[in-house]
C-alpha positions in Angstrom: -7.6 -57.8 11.1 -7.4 -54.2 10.6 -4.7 -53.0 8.1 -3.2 -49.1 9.0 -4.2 -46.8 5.9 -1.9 -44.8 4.4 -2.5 -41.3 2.8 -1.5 -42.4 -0.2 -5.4 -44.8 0.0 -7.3 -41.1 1.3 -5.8 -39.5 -1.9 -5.4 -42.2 -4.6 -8.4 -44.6 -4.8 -8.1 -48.7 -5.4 -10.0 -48.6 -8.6 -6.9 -45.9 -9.8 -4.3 -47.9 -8.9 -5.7 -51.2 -10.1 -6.2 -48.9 -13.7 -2.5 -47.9 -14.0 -1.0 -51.0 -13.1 -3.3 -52.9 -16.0 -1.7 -50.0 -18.1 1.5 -50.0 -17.5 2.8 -52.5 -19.5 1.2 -50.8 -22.9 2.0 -47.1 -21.2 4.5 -46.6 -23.1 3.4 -48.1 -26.9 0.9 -45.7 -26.1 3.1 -43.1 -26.8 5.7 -45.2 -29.3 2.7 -45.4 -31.5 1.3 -42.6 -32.1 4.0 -41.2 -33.7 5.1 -44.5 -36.0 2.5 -42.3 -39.0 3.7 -39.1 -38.7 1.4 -37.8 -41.7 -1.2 -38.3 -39.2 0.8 -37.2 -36.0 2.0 -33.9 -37.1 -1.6 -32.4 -38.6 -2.9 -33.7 -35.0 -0.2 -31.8 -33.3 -0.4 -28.4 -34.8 -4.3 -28.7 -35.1 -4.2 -29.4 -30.9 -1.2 -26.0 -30.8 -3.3 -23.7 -32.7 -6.7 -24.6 -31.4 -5.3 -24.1 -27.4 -3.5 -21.1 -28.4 -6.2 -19.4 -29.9 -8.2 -19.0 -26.1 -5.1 -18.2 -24.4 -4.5 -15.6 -26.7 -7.6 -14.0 -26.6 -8.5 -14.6 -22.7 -4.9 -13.6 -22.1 -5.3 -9.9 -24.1 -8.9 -9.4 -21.7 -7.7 -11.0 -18.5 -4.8 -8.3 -19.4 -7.3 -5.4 -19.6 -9.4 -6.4 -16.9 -6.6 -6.9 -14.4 -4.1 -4.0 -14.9 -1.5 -6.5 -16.5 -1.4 -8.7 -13.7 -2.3 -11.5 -15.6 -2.0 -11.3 -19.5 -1.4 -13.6 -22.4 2.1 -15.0 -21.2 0.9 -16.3 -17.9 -1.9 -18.1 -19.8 -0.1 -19.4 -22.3 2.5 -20.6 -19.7 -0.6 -22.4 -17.7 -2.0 -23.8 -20.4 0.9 -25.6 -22.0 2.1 -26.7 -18.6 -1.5 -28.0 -17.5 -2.3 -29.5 -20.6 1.6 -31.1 -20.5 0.9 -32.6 -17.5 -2.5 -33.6 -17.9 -1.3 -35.9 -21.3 1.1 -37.7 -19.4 -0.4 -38.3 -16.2 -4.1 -39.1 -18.1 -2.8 -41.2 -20.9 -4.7 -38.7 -23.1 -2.1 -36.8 -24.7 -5.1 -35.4 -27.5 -6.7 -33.0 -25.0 -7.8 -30.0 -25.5 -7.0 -27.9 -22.5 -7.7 -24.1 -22.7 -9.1 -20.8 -20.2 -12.8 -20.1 -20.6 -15.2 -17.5 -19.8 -16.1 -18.4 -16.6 -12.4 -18.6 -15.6 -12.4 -15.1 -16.8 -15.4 -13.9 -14.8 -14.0 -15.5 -11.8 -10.6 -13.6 -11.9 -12.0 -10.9 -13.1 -14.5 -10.9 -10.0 -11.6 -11.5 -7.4 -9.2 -8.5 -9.0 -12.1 -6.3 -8.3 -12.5 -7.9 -4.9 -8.7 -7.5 -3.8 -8.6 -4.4 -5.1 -11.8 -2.6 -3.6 -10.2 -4.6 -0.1 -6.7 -3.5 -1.0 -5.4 -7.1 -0.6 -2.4 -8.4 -2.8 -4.3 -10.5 -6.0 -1.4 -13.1 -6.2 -1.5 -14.8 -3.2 -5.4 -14.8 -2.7 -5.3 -16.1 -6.2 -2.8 -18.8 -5.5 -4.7 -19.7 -2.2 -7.7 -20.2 -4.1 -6.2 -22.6 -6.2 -4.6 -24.4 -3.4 -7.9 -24.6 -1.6 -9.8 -25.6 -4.7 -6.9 -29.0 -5.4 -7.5 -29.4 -1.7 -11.4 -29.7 -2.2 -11.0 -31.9 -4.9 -9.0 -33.9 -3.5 -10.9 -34.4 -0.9 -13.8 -34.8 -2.3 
């Protein structure tokens, strides 16, 4: 007997869903406990703020001068603390350290120069790339 797949099995594999639904009944002590010592909670917590906004700071203030201010410190501040938000809760690793590099950098640093020599808009080819590049790994 053949069973009709959903999307939902193309995108989320069997091994992931067996993992959260063995977690989900400690999910949310996960979270309950790590703050019951706050003399440990709080040094983790500004250690984690200062280290991530240290690179989106930096690679903001370039990004800014490579691009014209198209993209500058507030838009990587804004993705950082909204990826690194979501990647704590969806992950169950709220301790990550999620922050721009380099290569990012180089890589919108070499499409600005592309859209610009092609006189394209740098917003949506930048947003299609990501699209594309979630598409891919989903996929994949």
């Amino acid at each position: 007997i053949q069973c009709k797949k959903s999307l939902l099995d193309f995108v989320v594999s069997q091994d992931f869903r067996h993992d959260v639904k063995n977690r989900m009944a400690v999910y949310g002590s996960d979270w309950v406990d790590g703050f019951k010592d706050m003399k440990k909670c709080i040094p983790a917590i500004l250690f984690l703020y200062f280290a991530c906004l240290a690179p989106a700071v930096s690679f903001g203030t370039i990004s800014s001068l490579i691009t014209h201010n198209t993209l500058g410190i507030v838009e990587y501040m804004l993705s950082t603390s909204l990826s690194g938000m979501v990647y704590s809760i969806l992950c169950g690793q709220p301790m990550a350290f999620i922050a721009p590099t380099g290569l990012t950098l180089a890589f919108i640093s070499g499409l600005y120069r592309f859209c610009t020599l092609k006189g394209l808009p740098f917003f949506p080819i930048y947003s299609w790339v990501g699209i594309w590049t979630s598409c891919l790994f989903i996929g994949l």
